[in-house]
N, C-alpha and C positions, 0 to 999 in steps of 0.2 A: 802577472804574478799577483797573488792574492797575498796583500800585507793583514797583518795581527790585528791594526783595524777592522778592515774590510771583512776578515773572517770574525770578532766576534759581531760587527753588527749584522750579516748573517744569520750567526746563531742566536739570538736576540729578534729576528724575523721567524724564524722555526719555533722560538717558545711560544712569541706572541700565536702562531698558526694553532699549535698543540694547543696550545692555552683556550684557544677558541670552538673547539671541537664540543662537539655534543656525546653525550655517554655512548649513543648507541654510534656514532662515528669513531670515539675509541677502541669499542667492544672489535667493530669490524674493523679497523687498523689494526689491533694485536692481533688480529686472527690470520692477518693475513702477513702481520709478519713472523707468526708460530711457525707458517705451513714452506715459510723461503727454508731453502737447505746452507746447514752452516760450509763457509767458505765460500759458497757459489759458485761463481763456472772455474775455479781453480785449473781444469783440466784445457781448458780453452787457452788460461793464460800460459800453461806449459807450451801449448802445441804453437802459440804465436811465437813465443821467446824462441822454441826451438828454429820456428820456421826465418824467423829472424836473421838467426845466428846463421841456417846453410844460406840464408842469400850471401850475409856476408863473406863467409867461406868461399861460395861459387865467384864474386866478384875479385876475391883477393887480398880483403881488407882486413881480416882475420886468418890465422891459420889454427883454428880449435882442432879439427879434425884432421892430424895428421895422415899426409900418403902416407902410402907401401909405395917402398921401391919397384 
């Protein structure tokens, strides 16, 4: 588990990085974080959570999905 230290000196290693970069390594980092799509694989995360949920279903441990009699 990542404690509130651990996480800022972290981010305090990521300034120090950013901090270090060279113009034309910025130009090409924004560029290349222009071109990611917002959300990202959102749709991948649906299709795991779903697939998730029918193991559980299938083994017993949930009943999400109601039978029919």
């Amino acid at each position: 588990m990542t404690t509130r230290t651990q996480f800022q000196q972290q981010l305090h290693q990521v300034e120090a990085r950013v901090a270090a970069l060279t113009d034309a390594e910025l130009r090409t980092l924004a560029g290349q974080m222009a071109d990611l799509p917002a959300g990202g694989d959102a749709l991948a995360v649906i299709g795991i959570v779903f697939l998730v949920l029918l193991i559980l279903e299938a083994v017993g441990v949930i009943d999400i999905f109601k039978k029919f009699p």
